[in-house]
C-alpha positions in Angstrom: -19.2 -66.2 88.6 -19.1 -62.7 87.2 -16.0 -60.4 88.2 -16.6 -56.7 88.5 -14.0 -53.5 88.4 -15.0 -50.7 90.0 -12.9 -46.9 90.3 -13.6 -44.9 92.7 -12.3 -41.5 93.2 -10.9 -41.8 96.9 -10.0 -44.2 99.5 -12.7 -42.9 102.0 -15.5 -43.9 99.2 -13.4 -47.0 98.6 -13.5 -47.9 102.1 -17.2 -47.3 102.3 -18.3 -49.8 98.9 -16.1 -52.1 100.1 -18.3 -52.5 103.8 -21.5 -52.4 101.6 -20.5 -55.1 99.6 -19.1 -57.4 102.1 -22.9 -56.8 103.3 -24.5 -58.1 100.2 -25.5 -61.9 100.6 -25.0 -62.7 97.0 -21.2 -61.4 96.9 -18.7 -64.4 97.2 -15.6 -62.6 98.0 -13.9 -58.7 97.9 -10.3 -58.8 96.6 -7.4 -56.7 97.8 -7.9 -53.2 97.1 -5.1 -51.9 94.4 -4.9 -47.8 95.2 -3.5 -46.3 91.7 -3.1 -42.2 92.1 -3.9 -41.3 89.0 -2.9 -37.5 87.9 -6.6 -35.6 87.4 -5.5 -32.9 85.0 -3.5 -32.9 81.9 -0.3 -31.2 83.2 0.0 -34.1 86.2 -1.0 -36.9 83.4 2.2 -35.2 81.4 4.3 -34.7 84.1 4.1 -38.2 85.2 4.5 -39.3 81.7 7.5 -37.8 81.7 9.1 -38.5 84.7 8.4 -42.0 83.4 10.1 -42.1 80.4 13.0 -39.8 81.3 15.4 -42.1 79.6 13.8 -42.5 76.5 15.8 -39.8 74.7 12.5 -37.9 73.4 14.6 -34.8 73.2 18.0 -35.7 72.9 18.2 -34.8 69.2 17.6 -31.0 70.4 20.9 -29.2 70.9 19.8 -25.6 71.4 16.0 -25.2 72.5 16.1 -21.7 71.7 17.1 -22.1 68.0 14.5 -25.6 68.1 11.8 -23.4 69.5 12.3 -20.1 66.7 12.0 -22.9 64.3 8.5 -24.2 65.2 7.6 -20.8 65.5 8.3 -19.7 61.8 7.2 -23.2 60.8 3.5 -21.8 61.8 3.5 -18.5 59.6 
């Protein structure tokens, strides 16, 4: 037997491959369907990221941001 994973990009075209394949003759069985909402852009793949980790302390060593941020800033010229 050969397993195959397949993403698709909503539950409406989900739905849909999972009728055609229960159609096919030579496929045994379709497994429970896993939904995972995965972030499409950058900013919601950070933002979950972050919410994520939001105890691992990434920061915590910055005490004033706007001193931390003036630094990077003359680090660049």
């Amino acid at each position: 037997m050969t397993t195959i994973r397949i993403s698709v990009k909503n539950k409406r075209d989900a739905g849909l491959l999972i009728k055609m394949l229960k159609k096919i003759s030579f496929v045994e069985r379709v497994e429970e369907v896993v939904v995972i909402d995965a972030p499409v852009n950058q900013f919601e793949k950070l933002k979950t990221f972050l919410a994520s980790n939001s105890n691992s302390g990434f920061f915590s060593d910055i005490t004033d941001p706007s001193t931390w941020q003036k630094q990077l800033r003359n680090e660049w010229e």
